[in-house]
C-alpha positions in Angstrom: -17.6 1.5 -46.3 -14.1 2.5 -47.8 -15.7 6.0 -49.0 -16.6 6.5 -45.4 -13.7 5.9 -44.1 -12.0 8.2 -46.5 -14.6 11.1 -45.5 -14.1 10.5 -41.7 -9.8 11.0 -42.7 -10.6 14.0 -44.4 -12.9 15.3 -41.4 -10.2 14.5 -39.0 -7.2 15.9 -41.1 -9.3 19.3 -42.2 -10.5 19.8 -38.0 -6.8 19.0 -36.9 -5.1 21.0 -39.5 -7.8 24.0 -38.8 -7.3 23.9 -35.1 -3.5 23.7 -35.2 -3.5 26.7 -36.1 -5.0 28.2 -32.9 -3.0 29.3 -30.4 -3.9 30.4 -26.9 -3.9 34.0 -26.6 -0.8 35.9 -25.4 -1.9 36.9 -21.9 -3.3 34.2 -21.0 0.0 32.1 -22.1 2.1 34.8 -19.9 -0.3 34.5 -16.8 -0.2 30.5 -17.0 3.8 30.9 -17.0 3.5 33.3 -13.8 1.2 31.0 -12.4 3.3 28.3 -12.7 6.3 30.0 -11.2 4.3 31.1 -8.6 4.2 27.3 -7.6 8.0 26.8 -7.9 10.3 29.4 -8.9 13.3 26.7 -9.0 11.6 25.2 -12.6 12.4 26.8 -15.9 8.8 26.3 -16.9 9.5 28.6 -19.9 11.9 26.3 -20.9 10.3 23.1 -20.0 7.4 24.1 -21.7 8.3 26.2 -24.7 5.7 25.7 -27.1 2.0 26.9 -27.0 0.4 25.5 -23.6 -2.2 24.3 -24.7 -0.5 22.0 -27.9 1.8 21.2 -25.0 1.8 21.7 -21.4 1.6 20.7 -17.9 -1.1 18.2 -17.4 -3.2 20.1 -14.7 -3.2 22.9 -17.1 -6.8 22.4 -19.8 -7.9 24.3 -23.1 -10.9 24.0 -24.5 -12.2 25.5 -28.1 -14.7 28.1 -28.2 -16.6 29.5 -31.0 -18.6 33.0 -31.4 -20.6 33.6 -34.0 -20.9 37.4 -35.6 -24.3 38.2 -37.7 -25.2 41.3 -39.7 -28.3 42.5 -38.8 -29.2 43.3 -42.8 -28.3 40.2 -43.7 -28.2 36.7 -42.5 -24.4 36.4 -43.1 -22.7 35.0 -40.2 -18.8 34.8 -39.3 -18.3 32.4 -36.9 -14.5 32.5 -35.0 -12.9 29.8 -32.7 -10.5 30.8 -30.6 -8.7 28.1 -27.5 -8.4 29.3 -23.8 -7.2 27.8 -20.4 -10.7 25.9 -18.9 -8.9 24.4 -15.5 -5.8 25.0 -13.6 -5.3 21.7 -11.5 -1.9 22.0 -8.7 -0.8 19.2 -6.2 0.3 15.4 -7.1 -2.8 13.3 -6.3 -1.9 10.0 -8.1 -0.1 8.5 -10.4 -3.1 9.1 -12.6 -3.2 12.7 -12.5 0.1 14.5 -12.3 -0.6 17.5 -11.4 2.0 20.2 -11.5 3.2 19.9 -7.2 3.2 22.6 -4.6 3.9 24.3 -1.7 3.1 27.8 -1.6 3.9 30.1 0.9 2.3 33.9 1.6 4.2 35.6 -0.7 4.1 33.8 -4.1 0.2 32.4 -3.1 -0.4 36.6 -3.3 0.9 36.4 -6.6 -0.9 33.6 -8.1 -4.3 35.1 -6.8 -3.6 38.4 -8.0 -3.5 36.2 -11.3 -6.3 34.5 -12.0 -8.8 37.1 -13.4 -6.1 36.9 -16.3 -8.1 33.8 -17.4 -11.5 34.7 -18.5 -12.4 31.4 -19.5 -11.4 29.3 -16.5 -14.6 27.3 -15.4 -12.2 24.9 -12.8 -9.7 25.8 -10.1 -8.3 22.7 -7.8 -5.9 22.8 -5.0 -4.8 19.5 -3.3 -2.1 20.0 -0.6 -0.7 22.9 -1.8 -1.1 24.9 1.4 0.8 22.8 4.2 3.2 24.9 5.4 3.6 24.2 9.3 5.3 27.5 10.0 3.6 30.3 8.2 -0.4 30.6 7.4 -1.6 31.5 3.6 -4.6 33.7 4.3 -7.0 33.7 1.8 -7.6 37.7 0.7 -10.7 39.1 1.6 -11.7 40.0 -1.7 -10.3 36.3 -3.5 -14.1 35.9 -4.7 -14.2 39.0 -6.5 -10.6 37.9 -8.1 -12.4 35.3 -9.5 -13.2 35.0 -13.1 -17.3 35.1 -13.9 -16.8 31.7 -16.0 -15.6 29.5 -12.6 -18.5 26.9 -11.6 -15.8 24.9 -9.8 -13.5 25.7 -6.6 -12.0 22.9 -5.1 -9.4 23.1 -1.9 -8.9 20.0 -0.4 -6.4 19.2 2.5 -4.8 22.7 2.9 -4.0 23.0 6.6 -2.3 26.3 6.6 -4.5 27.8 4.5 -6.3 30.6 6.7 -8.9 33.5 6.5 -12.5 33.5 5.6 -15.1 32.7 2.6 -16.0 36.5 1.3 -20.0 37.7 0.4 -18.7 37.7 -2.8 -19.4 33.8 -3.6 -22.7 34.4 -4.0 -22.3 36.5 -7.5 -20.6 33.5 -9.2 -22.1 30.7 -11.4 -20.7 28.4 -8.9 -21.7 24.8 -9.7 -19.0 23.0 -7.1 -17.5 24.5 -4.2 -15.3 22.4 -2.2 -13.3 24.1 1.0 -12.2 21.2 3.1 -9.0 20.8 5.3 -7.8 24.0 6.0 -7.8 26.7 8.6 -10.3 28.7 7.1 -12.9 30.0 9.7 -15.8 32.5 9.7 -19.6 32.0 9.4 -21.2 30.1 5.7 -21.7 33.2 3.9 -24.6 34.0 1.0 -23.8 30.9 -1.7 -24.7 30.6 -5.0 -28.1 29.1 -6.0 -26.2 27.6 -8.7 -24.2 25.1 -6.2 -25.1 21.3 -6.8 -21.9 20.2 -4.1 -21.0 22.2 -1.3 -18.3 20.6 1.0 -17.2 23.0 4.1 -16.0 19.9 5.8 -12.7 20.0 8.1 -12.5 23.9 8.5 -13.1 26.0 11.5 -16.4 27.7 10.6 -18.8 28.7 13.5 -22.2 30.4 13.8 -25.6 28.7 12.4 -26.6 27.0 8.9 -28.3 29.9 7.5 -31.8 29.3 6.7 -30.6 31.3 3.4 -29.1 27.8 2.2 -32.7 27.0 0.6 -31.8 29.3 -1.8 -29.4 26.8 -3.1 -32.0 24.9 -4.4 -30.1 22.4 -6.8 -27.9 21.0 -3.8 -27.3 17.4 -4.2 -24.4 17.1 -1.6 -23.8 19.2 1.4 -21.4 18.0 3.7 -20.6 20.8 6.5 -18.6 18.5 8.8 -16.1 18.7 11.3 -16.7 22.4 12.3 -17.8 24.4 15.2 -21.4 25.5 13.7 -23.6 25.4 16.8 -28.0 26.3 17.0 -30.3 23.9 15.4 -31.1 22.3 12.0 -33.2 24.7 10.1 -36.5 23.7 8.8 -35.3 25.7 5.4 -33.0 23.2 4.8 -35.5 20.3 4.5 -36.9 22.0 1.6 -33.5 21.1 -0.3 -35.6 17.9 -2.0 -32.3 17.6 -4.3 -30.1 16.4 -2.1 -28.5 13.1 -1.9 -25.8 13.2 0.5 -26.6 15.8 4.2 -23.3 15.7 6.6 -23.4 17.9 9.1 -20.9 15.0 11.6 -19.2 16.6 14.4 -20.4 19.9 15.2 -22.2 21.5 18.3 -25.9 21.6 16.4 -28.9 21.0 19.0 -32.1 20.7 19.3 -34.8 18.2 17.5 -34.0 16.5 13.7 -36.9 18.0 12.4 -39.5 15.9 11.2 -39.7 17.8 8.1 -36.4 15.9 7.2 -38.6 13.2 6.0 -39.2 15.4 2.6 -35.6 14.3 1.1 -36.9 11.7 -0.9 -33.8 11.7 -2.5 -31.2 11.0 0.3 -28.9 7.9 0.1 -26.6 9.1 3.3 -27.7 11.2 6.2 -25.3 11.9 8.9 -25.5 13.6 12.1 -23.2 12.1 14.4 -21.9 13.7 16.9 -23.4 16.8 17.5 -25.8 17.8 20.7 -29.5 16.5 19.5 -32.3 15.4 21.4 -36.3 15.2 21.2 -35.3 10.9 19.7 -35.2 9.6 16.6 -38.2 10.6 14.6 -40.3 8.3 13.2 -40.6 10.1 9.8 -37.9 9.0 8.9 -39.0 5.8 7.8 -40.8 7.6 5.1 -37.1 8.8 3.1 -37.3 5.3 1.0 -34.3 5.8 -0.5 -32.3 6.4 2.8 -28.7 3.8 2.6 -27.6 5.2 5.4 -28.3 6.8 8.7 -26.1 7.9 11.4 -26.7 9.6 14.6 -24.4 8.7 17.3 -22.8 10.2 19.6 -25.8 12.5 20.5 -26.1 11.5 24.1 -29.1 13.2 24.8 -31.4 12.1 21.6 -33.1 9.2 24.3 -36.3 7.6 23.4 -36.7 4.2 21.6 -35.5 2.5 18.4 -38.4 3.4 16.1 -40.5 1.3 14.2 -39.9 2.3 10.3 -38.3 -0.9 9.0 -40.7 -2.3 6.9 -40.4 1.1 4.2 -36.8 1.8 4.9 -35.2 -1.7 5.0 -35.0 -2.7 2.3 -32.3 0.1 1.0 -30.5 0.4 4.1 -26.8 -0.5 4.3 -25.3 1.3 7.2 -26.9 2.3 10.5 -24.7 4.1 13.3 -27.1 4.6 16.6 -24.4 4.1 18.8 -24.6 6.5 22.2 -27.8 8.2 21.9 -29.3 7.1 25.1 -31.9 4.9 23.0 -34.2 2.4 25.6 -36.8 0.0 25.4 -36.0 -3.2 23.4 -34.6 -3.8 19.8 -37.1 -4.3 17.1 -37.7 -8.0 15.8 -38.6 -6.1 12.2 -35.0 -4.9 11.9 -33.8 -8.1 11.4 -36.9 -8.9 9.4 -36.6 -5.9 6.8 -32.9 -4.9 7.2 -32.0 -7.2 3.8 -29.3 -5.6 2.8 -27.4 -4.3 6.0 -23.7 -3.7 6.1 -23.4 -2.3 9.2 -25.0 -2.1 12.4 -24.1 -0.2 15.7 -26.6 0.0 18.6 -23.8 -0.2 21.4 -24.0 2.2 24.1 -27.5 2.2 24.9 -30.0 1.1 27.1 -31.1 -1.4 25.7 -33.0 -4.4 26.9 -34.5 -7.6 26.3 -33.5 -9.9 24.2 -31.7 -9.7 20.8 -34.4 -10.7 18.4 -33.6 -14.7 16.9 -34.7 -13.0 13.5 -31.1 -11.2 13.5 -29.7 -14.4 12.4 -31.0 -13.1 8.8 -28.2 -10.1 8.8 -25.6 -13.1 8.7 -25.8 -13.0 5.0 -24.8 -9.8 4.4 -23.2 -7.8 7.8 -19.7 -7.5 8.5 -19.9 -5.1 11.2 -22.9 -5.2 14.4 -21.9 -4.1 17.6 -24.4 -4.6 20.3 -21.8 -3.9 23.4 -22.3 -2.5 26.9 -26.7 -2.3 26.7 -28.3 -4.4 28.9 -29.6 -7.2 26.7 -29.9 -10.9 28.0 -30.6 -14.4 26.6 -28.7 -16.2 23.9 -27.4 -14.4 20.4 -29.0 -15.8 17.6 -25.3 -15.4 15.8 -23.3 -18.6 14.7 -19.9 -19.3 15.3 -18.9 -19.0 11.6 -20.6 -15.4 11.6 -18.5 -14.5 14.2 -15.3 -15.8 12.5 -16.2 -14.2 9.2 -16.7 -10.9 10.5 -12.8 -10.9 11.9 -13.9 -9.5 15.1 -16.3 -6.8 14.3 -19.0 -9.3 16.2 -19.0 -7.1 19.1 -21.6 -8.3 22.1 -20.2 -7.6 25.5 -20.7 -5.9 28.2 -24.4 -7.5 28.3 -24.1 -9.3 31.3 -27.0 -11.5 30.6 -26.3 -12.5 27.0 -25.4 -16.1 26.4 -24.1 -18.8 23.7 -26.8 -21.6 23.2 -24.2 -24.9 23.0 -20.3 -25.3 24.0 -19.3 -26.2 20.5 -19.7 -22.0 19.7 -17.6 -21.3 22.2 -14.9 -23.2 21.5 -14.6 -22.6 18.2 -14.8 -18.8 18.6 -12.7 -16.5 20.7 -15.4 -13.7 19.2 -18.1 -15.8 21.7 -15.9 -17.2 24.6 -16.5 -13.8 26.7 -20.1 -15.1 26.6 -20.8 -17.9 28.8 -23.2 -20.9 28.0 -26.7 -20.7 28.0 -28.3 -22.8 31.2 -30.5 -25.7 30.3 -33.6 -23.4 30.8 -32.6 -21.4 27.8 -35.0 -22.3 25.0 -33.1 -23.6 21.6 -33.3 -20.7 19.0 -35.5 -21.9 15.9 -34.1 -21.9 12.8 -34.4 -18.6 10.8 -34.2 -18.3 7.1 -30.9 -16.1 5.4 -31.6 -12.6 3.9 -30.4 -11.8 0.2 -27.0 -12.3 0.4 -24.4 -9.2 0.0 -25.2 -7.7 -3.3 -25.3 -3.9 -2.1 -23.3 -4.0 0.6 -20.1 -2.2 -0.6 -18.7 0.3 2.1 -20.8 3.6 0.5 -19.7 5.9 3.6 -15.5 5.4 2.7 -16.2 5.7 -1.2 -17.6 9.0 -0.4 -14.3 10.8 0.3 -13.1 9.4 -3.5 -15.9 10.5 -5.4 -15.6 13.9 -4.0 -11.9 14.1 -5.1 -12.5 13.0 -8.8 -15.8 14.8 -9.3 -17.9 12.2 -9.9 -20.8 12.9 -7.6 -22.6 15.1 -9.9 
């Protein structure tokens, strides 16, 4: 053991000792300082950071070691040479965490730095968080920043740049692209040709218009594409469906009509699927009970979706966490399997509707693991199979009114509750509610749709 331990020193001491004597290459450690003034011109970064960069720098600034290997075609002699280069530029304070080098860029020095970055040959990430914010002058991206890229970047990352402006180039589509993040900014234009390297593609917040080009199959490694919070108008096309690598589809808050295609139902792989808010009709198709691995599904605010609340519970339940069918026009009555299958629920929104009937006594199951259903303004009658405690525990988010013919079966509810007092007591026609056994308890049920914002910041959805 001893001997080992002496071998692992000597490793350690002969690597370090080898390595220290590497030094990032004199461009690139000239470009880096430019860079960095280019951020703020009022720090001596030459002086704050005198030494090689990479032995000692600014934390969003990262080297990595390569090594190349030279053979003589005679012979089988090889010379193999490492050399150290810049691998990520990171800029804007995030957390304590990661301190970033901060800024603020404005038109003149942002021209600067992206006239800069080809000097990196090696740079595989480039991350900007709140470094364009200026509320009096725009940043416009140049028209050829693509091309200024390096051919080593797989990740682009600009998040929560509001006064950043222009439009995504052709050019994206040359580069080995792996991430490409664009979200909070001004940026508009149509979703040009993209990479079929991408595995995350986040457009979310921008001003982009036009339609999801039926070219995005190409892309065929997608696991997240989230194109929210835009202007994009025509329908979903049946191209994207064949994207069977996806586990998160976003495309909230746009203008997109037409039918979800029933093709949609060939993402096996998708966890979250959200729709929201755009202009859809033709109802909720009832393939989608076949995407077994759907956590959750949300489609409101699509007015004009009408139909009924499909019957895909018994294969989809089980996984589901989060439902949002809130506004869609839905009629008919609620099905008694969703509180059969829905083990695992988190949230539940079917307010808005059309609803009738009664709300089924086997909801009394979603009590062990909801903390969110809101049933308001439908037209549902009879007595809520919810308890008082339930209502209490979910701190409000019990939401059942506006059904004028819902009830509380027994007084003690209703005075234990303010949740329940806008109900009124059951008459003494109203049958008793049986007794329903408890779902599984909350294991699961751990607010996936706000985590999703994180993991895209820190990278950790691939």
């Amino acid at each position: 053991m001893d001997l080992l331990v002496s071998l692992l020193f000597l490793f350690l001491f002969l690597f370090s000792s080898s390595t220290s004597a590497l030094s990032l290459p004199p461009g690139e450690q000239t470009a880096a300082y430019k860079v960095l003034e280019s951020i703020n011109p009022f720090v001596n970064w030459r002086a704050l950071y005198s030494d090689d960069l990479c032995v000692s720098g600014p934390h969003g600034l990262v080297c990595d070691f390569f090594t190349t290997s030279s053979c003589n075609s005679t012979s089988s002699d090889c010379t193999y040479t490492t050399s150290i280069h810049i691998v990520e530029l990171n800029f804007g304070y995030v957390s304590d965490f990661t301190p970033n080098p901060t800024c603020n860029f404005t038109s003149s020095n942002a021209t600067s730095l992206f006239n800069l970055l080809s000097s990196f040959p090696f740079l595989k990430k480039l991350f900007f968080f709140q470094c364009f914010i200026s509320p009096s002058s725009y940043t416009t991206l140049p028209p050829n920043f693509f091309s200024l890229l390096p051919s080593s970047i797989e990740e682009l990352v600009l998040i929560n740049n509001p006064s950043l402006s222009g439009q995504i180039d052709m050019d994206a589509s040359i580069l080995p692209l792996r991430r490409l993040v664009i979200t909070g900014t001004a940026i508009s234009g149509e979703i040009p040709l993209l990479p079929p390297t991408l595995q995350q593609l986040v457009f979310s917040r921008n001003s982009l218009y036009g339609q999801i080009p039926p070219s995005i199959s190409n892309c065929s490694n997608l696991k997240i594409l989230d194109l929210s919070y835009n202007r994009l108008i025509g329908s979903i096309p049946d191209p994207l469906t064949q994207l069977v690598n996806l586990i998160k589809l976003d495309l909230s808050f746009n203008r997109i009509n037409g039918r979800i295609p029933s093709q949609i139902s060939g993402l096996k792989k998708l966890e979250l699927l959200d729709l929201s808010y755009n202009r859809l009709t033709g109802g909720i198709p009832s393939s989608i009970g076949e995407m077994v691995g759907l956590k959750e599904i949300y489609l409101s605010g699509n007015r004009r979706i009408g139909g009924q609340i499909p019957e895909i519970w018994e294969k989809t339940g089980g996984s589901l966490v989060g439902i949002g069918f809130s506004d869609l026009g839905l009629g008919g009555s609620i099905p008694v399997s969703m509180g059969i299958f829905l083990e695992k629920l988190c949230y539940l929104a079917l307010d808005n509707n059309l609803l009738e009937g009664t709300v089924p006594v086997q909801f009394k199951r979603l009590e062990s693991t909801a903390r969110e259903v809101n049933l308001e303004r439908n037209r549902l009658h009879g007595p809520v199979p919810f308890s008082a405690d339930f209502a209490v525990r979910t701190g409000g988010k019990l939401k059942l009114g506006g059904n004028r013919g819902l009830c509380i079966a027994g007084p003690s509810c209703r005075e234990r509750n303010d949740c329940l007092k806008i109900l009124p007591a059951c008459n003494a026609t109203e049958l008793p509610l049986p007794v329903i056994p408890s779902g599984a308890g909350e294991e699961g049920c751990s607010g996936k749709r706000i985590l999703w914002g994180l993991m895209l910041l820190l990278g950790l959805v691939l």
